[in-house]
C-alpha atoms as one frame of an Amber mdcrd trajectory, in Angstrom:
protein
  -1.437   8.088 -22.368   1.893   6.536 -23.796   3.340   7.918 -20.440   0.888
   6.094 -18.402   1.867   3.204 -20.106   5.177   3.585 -19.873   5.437   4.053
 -16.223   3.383   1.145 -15.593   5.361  -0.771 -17.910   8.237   0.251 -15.780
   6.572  -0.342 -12.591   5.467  -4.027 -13.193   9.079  -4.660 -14.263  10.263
  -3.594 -11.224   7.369  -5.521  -9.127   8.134  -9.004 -11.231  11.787  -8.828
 -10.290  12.749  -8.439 -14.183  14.676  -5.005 -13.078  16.742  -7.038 -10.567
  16.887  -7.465  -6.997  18.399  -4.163  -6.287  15.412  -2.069  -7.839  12.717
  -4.360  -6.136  14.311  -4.182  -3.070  14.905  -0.295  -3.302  11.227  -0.010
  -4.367  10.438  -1.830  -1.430  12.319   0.157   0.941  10.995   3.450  -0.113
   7.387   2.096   0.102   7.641   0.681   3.478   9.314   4.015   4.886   6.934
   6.265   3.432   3.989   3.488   5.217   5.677   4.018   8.464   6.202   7.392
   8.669   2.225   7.765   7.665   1.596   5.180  10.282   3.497   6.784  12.708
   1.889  10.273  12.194  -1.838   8.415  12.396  -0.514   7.067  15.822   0.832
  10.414  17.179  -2.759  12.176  15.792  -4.848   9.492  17.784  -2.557   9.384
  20.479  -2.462   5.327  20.927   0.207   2.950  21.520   0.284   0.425  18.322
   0.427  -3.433  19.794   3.049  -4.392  16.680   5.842  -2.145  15.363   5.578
  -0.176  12.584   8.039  -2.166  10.727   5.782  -5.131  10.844   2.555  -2.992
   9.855   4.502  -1.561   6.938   5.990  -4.327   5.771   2.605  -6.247   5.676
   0.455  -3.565   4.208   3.795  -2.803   1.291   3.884  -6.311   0.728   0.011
  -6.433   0.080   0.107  -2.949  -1.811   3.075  -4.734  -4.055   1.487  -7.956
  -4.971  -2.200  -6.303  -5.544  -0.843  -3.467  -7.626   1.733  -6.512 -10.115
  -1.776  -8.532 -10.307  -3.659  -5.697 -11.756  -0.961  -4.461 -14.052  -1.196
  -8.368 -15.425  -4.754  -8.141 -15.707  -5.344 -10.681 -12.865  -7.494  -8.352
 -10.991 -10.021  -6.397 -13.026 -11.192  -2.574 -12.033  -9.657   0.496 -13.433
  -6.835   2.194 -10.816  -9.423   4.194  -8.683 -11.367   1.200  -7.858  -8.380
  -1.276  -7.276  -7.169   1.251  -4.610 -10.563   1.804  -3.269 -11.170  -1.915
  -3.004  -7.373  -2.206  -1.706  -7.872   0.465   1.010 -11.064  -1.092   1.906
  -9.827  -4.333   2.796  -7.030  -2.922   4.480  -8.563  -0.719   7.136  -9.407
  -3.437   9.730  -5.896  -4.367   9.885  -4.590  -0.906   9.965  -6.746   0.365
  12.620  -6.016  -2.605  14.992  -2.366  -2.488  14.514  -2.378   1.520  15.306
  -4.297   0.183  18.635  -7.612   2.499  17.385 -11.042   0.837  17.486 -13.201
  -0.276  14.796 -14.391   2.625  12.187 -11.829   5.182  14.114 -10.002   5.429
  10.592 -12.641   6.516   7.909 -11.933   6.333   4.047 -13.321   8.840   1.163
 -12.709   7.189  -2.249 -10.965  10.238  -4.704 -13.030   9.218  -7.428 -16.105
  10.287  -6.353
């Protein structure tokens, strides 16, 4: 338990900017390549042409993986961790499957917690 708390401890003050510019924007960096490479391998399973490039995709999906996961280590966004990323994946998939160019309910989502 102490570290759990520790890492998010560490997380949020990367996320708030506290740890600099340099971390946050390394944090970022590593997030949004890891998103495009999954991306990328999602396309290349379906076999469809994404409208947008993955950069933009990634960066917008990071950015909203970023700011939801600093709002619920603040306690502005209740749930414990499974069901923030359930919720978070939920509300993401729309977005996702239009920007791989896949149709509505291609992409499917089994929560872990279950």
């Amino acid at each position: 338990a102490a570290s759990s708390l520790a890492s998010c401890i560490g997380f949020s003050f990367v996320l708030s900017g506290a740890a600099g510019s340099e971390a946050r924007a390394a944090f970022t960096a590593a997030l949004q390549e890891i998103v495009t490479e999954a991306l990328a391998e999602l396309s290349k399973r379906f076999g469809t042409a994404p409208p947008v490039p993955f950069s933009f995709v990634s960066a917008t999906f990071s950015g909203a993986l970023s700011s939801i996961t600093e709002a619920w280590l603040n306690r502005r966004v209740r749930g414990s961790a499974a069901e923030v990323a359930e919720m978070f994946t939920r509300t993401q998939f729309e977005g996702v499957e239009w920007a791989l160019g896949l149709r509505a309910g291609q992409l499917s989502f089994e929560p872990l917690h279950q």
